[in-house]
C-alpha positions as CSV (number, residue, x, y, z in Angstrom):
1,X,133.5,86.6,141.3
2,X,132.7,88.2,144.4
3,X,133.3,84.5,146.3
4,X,136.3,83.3,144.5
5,X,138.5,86.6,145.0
6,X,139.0,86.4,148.8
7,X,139.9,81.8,148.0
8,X,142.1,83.4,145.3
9,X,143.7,86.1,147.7
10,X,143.7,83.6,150.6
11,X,145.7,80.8,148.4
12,X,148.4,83.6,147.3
13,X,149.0,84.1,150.9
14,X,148.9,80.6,151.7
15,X,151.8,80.0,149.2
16,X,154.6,82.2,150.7
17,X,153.8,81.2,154.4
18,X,153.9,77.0,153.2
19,X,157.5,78.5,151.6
20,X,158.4,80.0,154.7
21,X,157.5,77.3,156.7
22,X,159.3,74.5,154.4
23,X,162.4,76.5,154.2
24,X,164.0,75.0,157.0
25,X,163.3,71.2,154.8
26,X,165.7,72.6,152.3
27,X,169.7,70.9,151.8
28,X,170.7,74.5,153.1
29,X,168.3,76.1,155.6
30,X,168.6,80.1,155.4
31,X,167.5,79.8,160.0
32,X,170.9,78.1,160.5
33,X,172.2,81.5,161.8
34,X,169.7,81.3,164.5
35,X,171.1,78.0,165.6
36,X,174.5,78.4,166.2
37,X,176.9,75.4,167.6
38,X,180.1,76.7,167.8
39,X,180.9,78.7,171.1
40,X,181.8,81.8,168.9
41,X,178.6,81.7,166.4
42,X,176.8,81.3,169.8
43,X,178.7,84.8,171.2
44,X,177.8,86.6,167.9
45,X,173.9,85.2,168.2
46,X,173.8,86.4,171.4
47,X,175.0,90.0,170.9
48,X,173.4,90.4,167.6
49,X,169.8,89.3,169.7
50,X,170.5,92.2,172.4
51,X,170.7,94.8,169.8
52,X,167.8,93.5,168.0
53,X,166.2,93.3,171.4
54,X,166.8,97.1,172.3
55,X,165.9,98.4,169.7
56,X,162.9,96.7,168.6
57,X,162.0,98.0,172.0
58,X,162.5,101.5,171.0
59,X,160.9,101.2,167.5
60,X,158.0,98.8,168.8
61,X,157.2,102.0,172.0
62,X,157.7,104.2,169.5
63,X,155.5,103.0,167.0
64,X,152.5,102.5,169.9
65,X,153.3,105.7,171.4
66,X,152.6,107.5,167.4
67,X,149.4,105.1,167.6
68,X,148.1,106.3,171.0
69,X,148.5,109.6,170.1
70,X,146.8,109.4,166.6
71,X,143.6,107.4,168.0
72,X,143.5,110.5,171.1
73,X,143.9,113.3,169.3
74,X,141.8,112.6,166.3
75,X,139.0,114.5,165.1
76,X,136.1,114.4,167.2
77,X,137.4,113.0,170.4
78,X,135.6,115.6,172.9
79,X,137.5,113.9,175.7
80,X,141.2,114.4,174.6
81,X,142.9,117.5,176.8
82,X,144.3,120.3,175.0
83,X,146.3,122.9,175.9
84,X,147.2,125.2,173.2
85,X,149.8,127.3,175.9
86,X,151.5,124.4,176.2
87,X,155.5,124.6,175.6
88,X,157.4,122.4,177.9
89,X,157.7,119.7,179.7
90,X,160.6,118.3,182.2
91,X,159.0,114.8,182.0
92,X,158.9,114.5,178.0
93,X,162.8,115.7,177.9
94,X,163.8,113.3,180.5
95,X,162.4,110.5,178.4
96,X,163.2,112.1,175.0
97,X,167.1,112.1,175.8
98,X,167.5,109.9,178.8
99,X,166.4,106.5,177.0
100,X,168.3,107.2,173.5
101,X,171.3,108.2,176.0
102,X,170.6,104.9,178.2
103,X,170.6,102.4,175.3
104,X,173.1,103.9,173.1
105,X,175.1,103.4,176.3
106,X,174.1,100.2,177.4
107,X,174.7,98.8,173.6
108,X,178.2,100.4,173.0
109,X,178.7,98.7,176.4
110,X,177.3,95.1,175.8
111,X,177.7,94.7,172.2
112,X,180.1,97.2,171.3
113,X,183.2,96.7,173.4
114,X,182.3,93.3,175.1
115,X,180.7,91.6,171.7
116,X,183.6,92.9,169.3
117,X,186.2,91.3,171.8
118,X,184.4,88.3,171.9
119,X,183.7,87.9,168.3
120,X,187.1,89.2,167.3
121,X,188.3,86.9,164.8
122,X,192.1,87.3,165.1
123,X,191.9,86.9,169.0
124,X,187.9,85.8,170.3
125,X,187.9,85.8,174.0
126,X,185.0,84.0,173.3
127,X,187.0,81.2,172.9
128,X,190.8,82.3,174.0
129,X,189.3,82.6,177.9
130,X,188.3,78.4,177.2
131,X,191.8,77.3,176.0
132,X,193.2,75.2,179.7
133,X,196.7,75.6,181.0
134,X,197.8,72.7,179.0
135,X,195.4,72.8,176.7
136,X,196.3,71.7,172.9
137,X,194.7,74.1,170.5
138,X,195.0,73.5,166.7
139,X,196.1,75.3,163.6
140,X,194.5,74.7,160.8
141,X,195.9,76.8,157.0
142,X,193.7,77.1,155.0
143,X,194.4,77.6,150.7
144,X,191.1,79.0,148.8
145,X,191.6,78.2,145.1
146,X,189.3,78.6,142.1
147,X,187.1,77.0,143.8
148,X,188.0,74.7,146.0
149,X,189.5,74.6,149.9
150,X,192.9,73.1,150.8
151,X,192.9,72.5,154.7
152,X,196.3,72.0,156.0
153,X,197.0,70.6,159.6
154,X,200.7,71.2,160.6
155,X,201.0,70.2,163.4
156,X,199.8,66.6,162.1
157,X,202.7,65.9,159.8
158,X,201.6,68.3,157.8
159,X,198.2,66.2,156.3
160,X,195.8,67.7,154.3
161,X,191.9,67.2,153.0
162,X,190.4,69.3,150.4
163,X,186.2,70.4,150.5
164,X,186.2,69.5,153.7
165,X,187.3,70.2,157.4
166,X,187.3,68.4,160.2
167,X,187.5,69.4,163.8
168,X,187.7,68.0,167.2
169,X,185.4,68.9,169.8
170,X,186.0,70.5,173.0
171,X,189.1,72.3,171.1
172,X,190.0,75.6,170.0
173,X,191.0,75.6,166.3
174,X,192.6,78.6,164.8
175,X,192.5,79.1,161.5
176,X,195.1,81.1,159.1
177,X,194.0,81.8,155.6
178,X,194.7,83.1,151.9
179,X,193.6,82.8,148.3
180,X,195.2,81.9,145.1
181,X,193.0,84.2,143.0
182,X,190.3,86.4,144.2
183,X,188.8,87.6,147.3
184,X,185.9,84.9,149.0
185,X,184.6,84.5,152.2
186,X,185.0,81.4,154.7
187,X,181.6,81.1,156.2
188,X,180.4,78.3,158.8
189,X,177.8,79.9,160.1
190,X,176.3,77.4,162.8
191,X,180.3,77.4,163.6
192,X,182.2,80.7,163.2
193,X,181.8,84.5,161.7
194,X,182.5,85.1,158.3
195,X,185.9,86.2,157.0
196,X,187.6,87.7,154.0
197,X,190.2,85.6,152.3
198,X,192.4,87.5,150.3
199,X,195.0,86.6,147.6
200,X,198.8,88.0,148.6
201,X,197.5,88.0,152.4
202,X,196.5,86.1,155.0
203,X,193.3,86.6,157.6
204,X,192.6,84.8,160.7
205,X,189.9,83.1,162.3
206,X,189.1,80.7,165.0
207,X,186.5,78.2,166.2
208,X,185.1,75.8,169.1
209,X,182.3,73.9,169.2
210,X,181.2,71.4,172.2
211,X,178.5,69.7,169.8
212,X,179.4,66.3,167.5
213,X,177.7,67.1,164.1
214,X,178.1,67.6,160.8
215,X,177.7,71.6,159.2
216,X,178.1,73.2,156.3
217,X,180.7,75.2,155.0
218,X,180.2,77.8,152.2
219,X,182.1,80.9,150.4
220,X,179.6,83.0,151.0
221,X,181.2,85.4,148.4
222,X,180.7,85.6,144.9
223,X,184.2,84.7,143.2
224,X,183.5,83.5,140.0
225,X,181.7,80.6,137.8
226,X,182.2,77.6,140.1
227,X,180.9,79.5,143.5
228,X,177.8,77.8,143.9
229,X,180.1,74.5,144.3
230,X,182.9,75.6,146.4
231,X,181.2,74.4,149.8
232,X,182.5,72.2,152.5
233,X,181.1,69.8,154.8
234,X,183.0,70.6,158.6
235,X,182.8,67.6,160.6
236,X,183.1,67.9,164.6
237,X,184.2,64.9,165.7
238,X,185.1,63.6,169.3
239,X,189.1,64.2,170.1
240,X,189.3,60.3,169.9
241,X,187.9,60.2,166.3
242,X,190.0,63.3,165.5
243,X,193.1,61.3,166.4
244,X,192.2,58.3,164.7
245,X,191.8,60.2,161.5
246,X,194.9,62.3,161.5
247,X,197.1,59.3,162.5
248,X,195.5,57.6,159.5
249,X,196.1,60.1,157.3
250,X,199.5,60.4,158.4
251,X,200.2,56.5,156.7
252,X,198.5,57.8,153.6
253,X,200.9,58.3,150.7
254,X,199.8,60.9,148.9
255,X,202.1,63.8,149.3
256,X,201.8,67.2,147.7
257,X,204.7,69.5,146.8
258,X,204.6,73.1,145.4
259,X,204.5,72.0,142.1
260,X,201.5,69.3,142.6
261,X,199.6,72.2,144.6
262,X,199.5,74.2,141.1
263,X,197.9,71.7,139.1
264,X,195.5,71.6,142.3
265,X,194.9,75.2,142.2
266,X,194.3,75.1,138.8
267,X,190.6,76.6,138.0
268,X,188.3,73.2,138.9
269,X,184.5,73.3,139.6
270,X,184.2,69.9,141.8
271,X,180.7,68.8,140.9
272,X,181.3,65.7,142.1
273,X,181.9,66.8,145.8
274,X,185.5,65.4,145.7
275,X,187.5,65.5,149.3
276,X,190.9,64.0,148.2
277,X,193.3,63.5,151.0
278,X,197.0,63.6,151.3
279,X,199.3,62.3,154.3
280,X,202.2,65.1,153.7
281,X,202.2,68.5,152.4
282,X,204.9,70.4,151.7
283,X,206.2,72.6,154.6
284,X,205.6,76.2,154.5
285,X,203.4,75.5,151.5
286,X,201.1,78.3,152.8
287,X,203.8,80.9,153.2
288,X,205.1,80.0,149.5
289,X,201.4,80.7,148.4
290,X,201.3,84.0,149.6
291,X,204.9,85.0,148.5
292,X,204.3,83.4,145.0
293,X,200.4,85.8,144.7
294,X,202.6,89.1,145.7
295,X,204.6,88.1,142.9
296,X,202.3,88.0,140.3
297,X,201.4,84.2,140.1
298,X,198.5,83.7,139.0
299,X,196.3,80.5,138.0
300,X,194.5,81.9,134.3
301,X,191.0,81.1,134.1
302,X,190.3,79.2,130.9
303,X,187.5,81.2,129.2
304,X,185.7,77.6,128.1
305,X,184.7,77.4,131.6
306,X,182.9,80.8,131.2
307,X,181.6,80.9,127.7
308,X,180.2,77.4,127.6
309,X,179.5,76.6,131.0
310,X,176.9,73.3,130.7
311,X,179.1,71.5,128.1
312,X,181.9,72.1,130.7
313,X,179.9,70.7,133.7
314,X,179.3,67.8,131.9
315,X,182.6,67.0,130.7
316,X,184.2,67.3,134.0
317,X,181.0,65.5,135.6
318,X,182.2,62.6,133.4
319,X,186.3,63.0,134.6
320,X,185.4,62.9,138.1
321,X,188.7,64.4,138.7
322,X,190.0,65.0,142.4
């Protein structure tokens, strides 16, 4: 017993660090915060790494400092100093106040003021300070239903793609959003900071990324049975590719109205990772959206969807409807 307890205790610690290590194997790696490829993920990596930085530094001298003194002054050290009419010192005050003071300062400075305007979702200089003279940035609506996404590009006769967004390098994209039914978030986080997307409102958010890739897309807040499937694959794409697309989708013939966007935003789980397309949406079909929710419209949530979920799954796995 005596050898096999330290295998046994060896192997249960051997088991979380494999799981740590193979984490980053998984469809969705939880370190793809720390590897950010949009210019504004970058900004927030960046200032959330100073604070970490300053004040691990404060914790980490801290915590030596409370060590150091411990190992001195312990019993039976006949060469630690003591000075029982000790009561002051100029030294130990400078250093008690002056380097809280210092990095309190030197964070509400960088991170702060510099890192909220740069992060700032309704204007990021992160990205606004990028946009050339003649630069062409793009505006993207976006719809969240339960629970799917409804990208809308106006400014590109008005085509759409659902569950999945596509981008162009090299280009500010500024995003407007709202909901249908309940509050999510829209979450890219190799791309862009998380936002709220509200029903009867609209958010903002923006993004630029100089890297081609595929990333994922996620609402990263609980709203409701068929959360775990409302994600969306962003594609960046070169401005050539970009334009090849949206003047493709342009010729498509699928067109949605107001009415076609209800039974859209009808309650749907897409288990089969649909991304149906259209080449002309309604104008002003975002506007309408939010008008209609401060209304009272409202998309009802069949309670089949809740109270038998698998047979559910299965039935629409079998419909494969977009």
């Amino acid at each position: 017993m005596q050898v096999r307890t330290p295998l046994r205790l060896a192997r249960l610690a051997f088991v979380p660090a494999m799981a740590l290590s193979l984490s980053g194997c998984a469809r969705h790696s939880p370190w793809w915060i720390f590897d950010p490829k949009g210019v504004g993920a970058s900004a927030s990596y960046t200032y959330m790494m100073i604070d970490v930085v300053v004040m691990l530094s404060i914790v980490g001298i801290t915590a030596l400092l409370i060590v150091w003194f411990l190992w001195k002054y312990r019993k039976g050290n006949k060469h630690a100093d003591y000075d029982g009419k000790w009561s002051h010192s100029n030294v130990l005050e400078v250093a008690f106040w002056g380097i809280p003071i210092a990095a309190v300062a030197f964070l509400s400075w960088a991170v702060a003021i510099n890192g909220s305007f740069a992060v700032n979702p309704y204007n990021p200089t992160a990205i606004t300070k990028q946009i050339k003279p003649h630069g062409d940035p793009i505006d993207i609506d976006v719809i969240a239903t339960d629970w799917q996404w409804l990208f809308i590009y106006p400014q590109f006769h008005h085509i759409a793609i659902a569950n999945k967004l596509i981008v162009p390098a090299h280009t500010p994209v500024f995003f407007k959003l709202t909901s249908t039914a309940v509050t999510t978030d829209f979450f890219v986080p190799q791309l862009l900071g998380m936002i709220d997307v509200m029903p009867g409102m609209r958010t903002k958010d923006a993004l630029m990324s100089n890297q081609i890739g595929t990333y994922q897309g996620i609402a990263a807040d609980y709203c409701g049975a068929g959360t775990s499937w409302m994600l969306f694959k962003t594609d960046v794409v070169s401005k050539t590719d970009f334009d090849h697309w949206a003047k493709g989708l342009e010729n498509n013939p699928q067109q949605m109205d107001y009415q076609q966007f209800n039974r859209f935003a009808e309650p749907y789980i897409n288990v089969a990772e649909k991304t149906p397309e259209w080449g002309h949406v309604e104008p002003g079909l975002f506007n309408h959206v939010i008008l209609e929710v401060m209304n009272g419209k409202k998309w009802p949530l069949p309670m089949f969807m809740t109270e038998n979920m698998f047979h559910y799954l299965q039935l629409q796995a079998a419909e494969h409807r977009s």
